[in-house]
LOGUDREN-879265 format. One record per residue (C-alpha): x, y, z. Coordinates in steps of 0.5 Angstrom, whole numbers, padded with zeros to 4 digits, always signed. Layout:
# LOGUDREN-879265
XYZ;...
This chain:
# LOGUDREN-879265
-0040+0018+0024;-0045+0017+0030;-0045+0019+0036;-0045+0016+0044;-0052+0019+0043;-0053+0015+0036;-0052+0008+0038;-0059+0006+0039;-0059+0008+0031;-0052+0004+0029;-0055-0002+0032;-0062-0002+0028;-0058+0000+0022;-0054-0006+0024;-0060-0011+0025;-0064-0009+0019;-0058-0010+0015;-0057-0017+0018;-0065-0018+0018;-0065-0016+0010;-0059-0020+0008;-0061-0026+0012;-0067-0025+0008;-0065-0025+0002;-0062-0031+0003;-0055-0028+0004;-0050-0034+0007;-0047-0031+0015;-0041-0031+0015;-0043-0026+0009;-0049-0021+0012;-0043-0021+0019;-0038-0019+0014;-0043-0013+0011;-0045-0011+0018;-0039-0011+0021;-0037-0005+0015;-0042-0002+0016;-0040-0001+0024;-0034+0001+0021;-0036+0006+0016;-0041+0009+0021;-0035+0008+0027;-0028+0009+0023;-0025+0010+0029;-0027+0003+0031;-0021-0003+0031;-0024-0009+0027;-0025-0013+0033;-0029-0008+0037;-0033-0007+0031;-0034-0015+0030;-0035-0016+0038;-0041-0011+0038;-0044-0013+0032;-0044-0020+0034;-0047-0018+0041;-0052-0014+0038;-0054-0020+0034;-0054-0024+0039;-0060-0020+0043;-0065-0022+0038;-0065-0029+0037;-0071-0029+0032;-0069-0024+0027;-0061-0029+0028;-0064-0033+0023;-0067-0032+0015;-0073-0035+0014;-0073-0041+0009;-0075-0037+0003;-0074-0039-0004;-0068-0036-0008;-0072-0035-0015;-0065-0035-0018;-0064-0042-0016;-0072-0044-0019;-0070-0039-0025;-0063-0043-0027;-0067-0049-0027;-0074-0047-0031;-0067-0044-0035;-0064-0052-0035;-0070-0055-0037;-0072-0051-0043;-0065-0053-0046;-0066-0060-0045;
């Protein structure tokens, strides 16, 4: 649980765990939903629109970190290398 004094840390928590997932080829609606548990768990006193409102604003403040990096998923390439060998 995090203090007034922690907050800078609950945001970097936050936008690293956006960053990461986002990354990873996490869909949004997905990596918003993480971040906002993991508001929550630090903060559990936090209603869940609270919760949602400051994440959404902490994410809002860096725009490019908002959004992955066009990455391959190697689970897509390795489902079709898969596909392939079977044919």
């Amino acid at each position: 649980m995090c203090g007034a004094a922690d907050e800078a840390s609950c945001k970097r928590a936050v936008r690293r765990a956006w960053r990461d997932l986002r990354g990873l080829g996490t869909n949004e609606i997905s990596a918003f939903h993480a971040c906002t548990t993991l508001y929550l768990i630090r903060h559990p006193a936090a209603s869940l629109h609270e919760a949602r409102d400051l994440v959404a604003e902490w994410l809002d403040q860096d725009p490019p970190s908002h959004s992955a990096p066009e990455r391959p998923n190697p689970r897509q390439d390795n489902a079709a290398e898969f596909g392939r060998t079977l044919r």
